[in-house]
Each structure stands twice: as C-alpha cells, then as structure tokens.
N, C-alpha and C positions, 0 to 999 in steps of 0.2 A: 479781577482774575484770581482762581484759588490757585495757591502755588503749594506744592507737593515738596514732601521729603519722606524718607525712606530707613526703613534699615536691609543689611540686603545678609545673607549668611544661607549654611547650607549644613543642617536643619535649619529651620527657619521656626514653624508653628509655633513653638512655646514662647515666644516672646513678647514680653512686655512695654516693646515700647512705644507701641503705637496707641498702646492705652493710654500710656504716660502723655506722649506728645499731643495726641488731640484733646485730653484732657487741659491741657497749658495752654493749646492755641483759642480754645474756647473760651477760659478766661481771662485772656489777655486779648478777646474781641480780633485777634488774628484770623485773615483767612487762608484757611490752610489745612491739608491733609496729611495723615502719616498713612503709610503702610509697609508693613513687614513683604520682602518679594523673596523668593527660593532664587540663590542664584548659585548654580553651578563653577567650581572653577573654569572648564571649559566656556564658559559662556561671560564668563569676569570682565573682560576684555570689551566685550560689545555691550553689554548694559552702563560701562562705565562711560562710553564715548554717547550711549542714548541718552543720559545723564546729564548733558551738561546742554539740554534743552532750557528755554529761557524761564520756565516758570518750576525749576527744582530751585527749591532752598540748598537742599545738600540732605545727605545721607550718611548714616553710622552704618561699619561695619564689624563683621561678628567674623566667628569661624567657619572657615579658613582662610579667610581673607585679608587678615590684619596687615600682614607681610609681605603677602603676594600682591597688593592694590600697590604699592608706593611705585612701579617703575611706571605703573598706567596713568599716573597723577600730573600735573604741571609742575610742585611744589611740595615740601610739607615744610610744615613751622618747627622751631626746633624741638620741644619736649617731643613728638614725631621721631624726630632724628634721633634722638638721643637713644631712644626705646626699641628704636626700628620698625616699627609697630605703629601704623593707623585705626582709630576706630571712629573717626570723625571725621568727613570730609565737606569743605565749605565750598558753596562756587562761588570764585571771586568776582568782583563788580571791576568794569574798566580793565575788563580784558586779563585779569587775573589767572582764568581757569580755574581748574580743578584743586585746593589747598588741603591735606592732609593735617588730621591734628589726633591728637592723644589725649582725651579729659580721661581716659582709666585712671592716669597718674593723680589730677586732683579729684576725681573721681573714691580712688582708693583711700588715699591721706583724709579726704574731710571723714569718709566715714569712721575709721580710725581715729581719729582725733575725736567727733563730736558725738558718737556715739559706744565706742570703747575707752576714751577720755586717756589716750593712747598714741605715742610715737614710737617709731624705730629706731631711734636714739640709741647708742650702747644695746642694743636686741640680739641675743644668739637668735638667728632667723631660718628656719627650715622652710624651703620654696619647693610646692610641689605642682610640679608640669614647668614646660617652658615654653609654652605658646605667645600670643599676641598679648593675654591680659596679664600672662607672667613678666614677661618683660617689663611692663610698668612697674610694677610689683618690683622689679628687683632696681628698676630706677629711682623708684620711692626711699629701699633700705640703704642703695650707693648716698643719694644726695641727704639724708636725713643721717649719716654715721652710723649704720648699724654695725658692732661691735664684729660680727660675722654673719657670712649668708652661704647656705647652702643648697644648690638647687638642683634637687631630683628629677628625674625622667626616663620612663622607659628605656629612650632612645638615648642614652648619655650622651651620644653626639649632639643631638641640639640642646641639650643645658651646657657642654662646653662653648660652642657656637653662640648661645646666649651672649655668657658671660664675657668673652671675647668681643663682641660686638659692645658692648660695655665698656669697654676699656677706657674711651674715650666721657666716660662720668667720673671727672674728679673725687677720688674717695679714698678711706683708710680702712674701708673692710676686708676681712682675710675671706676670701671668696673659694668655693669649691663644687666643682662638679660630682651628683656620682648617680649609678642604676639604682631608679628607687624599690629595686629588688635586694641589692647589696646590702648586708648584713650591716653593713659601716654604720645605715639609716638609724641602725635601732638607737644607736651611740649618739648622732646626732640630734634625735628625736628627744633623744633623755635630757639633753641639753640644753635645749632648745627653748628659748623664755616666747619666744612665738612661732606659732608653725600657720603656714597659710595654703591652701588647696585649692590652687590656681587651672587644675583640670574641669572637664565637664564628668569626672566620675561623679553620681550623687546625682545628678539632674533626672528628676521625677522616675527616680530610683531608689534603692536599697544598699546599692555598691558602695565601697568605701573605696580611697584611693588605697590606703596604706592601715593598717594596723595599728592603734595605739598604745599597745601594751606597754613601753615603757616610758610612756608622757610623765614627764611631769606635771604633777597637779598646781603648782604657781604659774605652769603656762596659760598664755593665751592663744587660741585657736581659733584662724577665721577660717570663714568657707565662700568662695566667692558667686558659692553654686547659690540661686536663690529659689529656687521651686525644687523642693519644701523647703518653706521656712526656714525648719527645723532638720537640717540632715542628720541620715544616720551618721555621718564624720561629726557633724557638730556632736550628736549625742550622745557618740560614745566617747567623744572629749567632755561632755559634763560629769559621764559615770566614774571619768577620772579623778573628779574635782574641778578643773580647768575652767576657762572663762571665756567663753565663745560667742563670735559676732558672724551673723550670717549675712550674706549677699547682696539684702538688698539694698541696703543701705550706698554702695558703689555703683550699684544700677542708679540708682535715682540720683546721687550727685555728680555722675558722669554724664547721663542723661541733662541734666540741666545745664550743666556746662554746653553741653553740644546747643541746648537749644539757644542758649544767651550768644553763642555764635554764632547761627543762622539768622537771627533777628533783632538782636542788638534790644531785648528788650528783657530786665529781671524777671529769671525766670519764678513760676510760684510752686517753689519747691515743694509744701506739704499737700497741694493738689496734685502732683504729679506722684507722690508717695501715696494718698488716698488708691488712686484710680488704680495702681500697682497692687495695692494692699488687698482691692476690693476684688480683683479678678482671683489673686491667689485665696482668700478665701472661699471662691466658690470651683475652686478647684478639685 
C-alpha cells in the first residue's frame, strides 16, 4: 500500500517539498507519496482529524499554521514545546496519535554550522519576523548563548509574546523586543555580528524586509527565504561587504529531519538538495 505525507500551508504553490520528498522516497525504494495541499485556516481543524487515516506517514507544516496546529494535535515532543511552534508532525504507532515536532531548530543550526561554518555563540543577533520559523531561530541563539537577540516585527506584540514564551529556554541572552519600523533598528542592525530574515518578505520578490544601510560589513546575514537563491536582502547584504547564507540549505536539513522521522530510514540528503536545486533552477 502507498502511504502519503504531506505539507499543508496557505500559500502553498511554491513549495519545495514534495520535490524533496518523492525525490528521497524513491531512492530509498520507499512507497510513498508527497504532496503540497492548500489548507485554509478555517479548514485546519478537519484536514487534521482526515489525517490521521492509516496510510499518512505525517505531514509538515508552513504558514500559518505552525502555532495554530498544536491544540489540534495529541502531543508535541519537546524542541515543539520549547519553540511553541510545529512544523512536523508524525502519526504515532500504538495508538500514539497525532506527534508534533520542530526540525526548523536542527533544521537552521546544521545549515549554520555546515554551510556558513558558523554558531550563535557570543552573536549580537538581530531577528527579523516572529512567526513559526522565527521562534526556532531564536531557540537556536537562547540554547547556543547568543551574546544578545533582538527581535523585530511589525506587530511588536508577537515579538514580545515570542520572547515571553521563551522564557522557559535556560539562557544568558540579553533579549529585546522592538517595531522593525523603529529607528532603535538602525542601532541594532549596526551592531549586529548576525542578522537573519525569518519573514516571507523576498519570496519570489524584489521586497526587502528592512533596509541595510547601516550593516556592518563583518556581519553575517542569512535569509531563510529560498526562492531566489539569491535575495535582493541577501544582495544588498553583499553590497555591504557582509557574508550571506540563503535558505535552502534549512529547507533541506529540516526536510530530512522530518523525513528520518516518518520512516526511520537515513535520509539521502544531497538527493533531496539535488531535486530542490533542480526545480529552482528552472525557475
């Protein structure tokens, strides 16, 4: 029998993981299908309970659902907890249910590490958005000692709300909310030995989140958007000097993560980076 997983979000279209995922399950002689599904918040609720049919492996979730899935779940594991934030969910065996899980967290660190050759260690850390993949992102710089973190958002209310939810990740970071309209930013920005762009501004766009005129050029700036490549935030981070890691690299090791979850099998990560690579090239 093929058994099915999923990513479910709202947009949906651009995404990559089903490329990923069928790419993996076919060389690993798995039988199994992915597909990306439009799922409405309104509708959250009853695709999640249609979900938990006997032949899903489990499904990732995107935006705006990362937050909003966990009351409709059985469980989440703790990096989950920690983050508040699901983007992986497993259906448990033996009457388990529904398991929420969070690979954004090692999802973000491997890329970080094995491809910017980079930790959040001592980091003045500038965080921009505070959604589902921002919250990893700032669980990442709590449990790895980042020196300080600042996290911007429109809405200051959910980057205080963030941080707050937070509270409970052991850490020595001086932590602060503020409007990533607020002037304070430019300060912070200047500051900042890494700035990261945890919105979807940039996704097969032109828009930047923010402005980087007063970047320092010994920073490093990632962008978590991966279609293009190359963002105009990343680009006008290089015109600074700066040293910038784009996106996909957390797609595909967050990706793998989910998958070595669903199937208990190593996943083959540079096929699953190929099949990523190959669609955004013919983009």
């Amino acid at each position: 029998m093929t058994r099915h997983a999923y990513v479910i979000g709202a947009p949906i279209g651009h995404s990559l993981s089903p490329y990923m995922h069928n790419a993996a399950f076919a060389a690993c002689g798995i039988d199994a299908a992915f597909e990306s599904v439009e799922v409405r918040p309104a509708g959250l609720e009853r695709w999640v309970t249609n979900a938990r049919a006997s032949d899903v492996l489990g499904f990732n979730v995107t935006v705006p659902h990362k937050e909003t899935i966990i009351p409709i779940l059985d469980r989440i594991d703790d990096e989950a907890a920690r983050a508040g934030a699901v983007n992986t969910v497993i259906v448990g065996s033996g009457g388990q249910g529904l398991i929420g899980a969070n690979t954004d967290i090692v999802g973000f660190r491997r890329s970080l590490k094995l491809e910017a050759g980079a930790t959040l260690r001592d980091q003045a850390i500038v965080l921009l958005g505070a959604g589902g993949a921002a919250r990893a992102i700032a669980v990442v710089a709590l449990e790895d000692e980042a020196r300080s973190l600042v996290v911007a958002n429109r809405h200051i209310e959910r980057a205080q709300r963030l941080l707050a939810d937070l509270a409970n990740v052991r850490h020595r970071t001086a932590v602060h909310a503020v409007d990533i309209r607020d002037v304070v930013l430019v300060g912070a920005l200047h500051e900042a030995t890494v700035v990261v762009n945890a919105t979807s501004v940039g996704l097969q766009s032109s828009d930047m989140p923010v402005d980087l005129d007063s970047l320092s050029p010994d920073a490093l700036v990632v962008d978590i958007v991966y279609n293009p490549p190359r963002t105009a935030f990343l680009r006008a981070a290089e015109r600074r000097g700066a040293r910038v890691l784009g996106g996909l690299g957390m797609l595909v090791y967050q990706a793998a993560a989910s998958f070595e979850r669903w199937t208990g099998v190593a996943p083959p990560i540079s096929t699953m980076r190929a099949a990523a690579e190959g669609v955004l090239r013919g983009a």
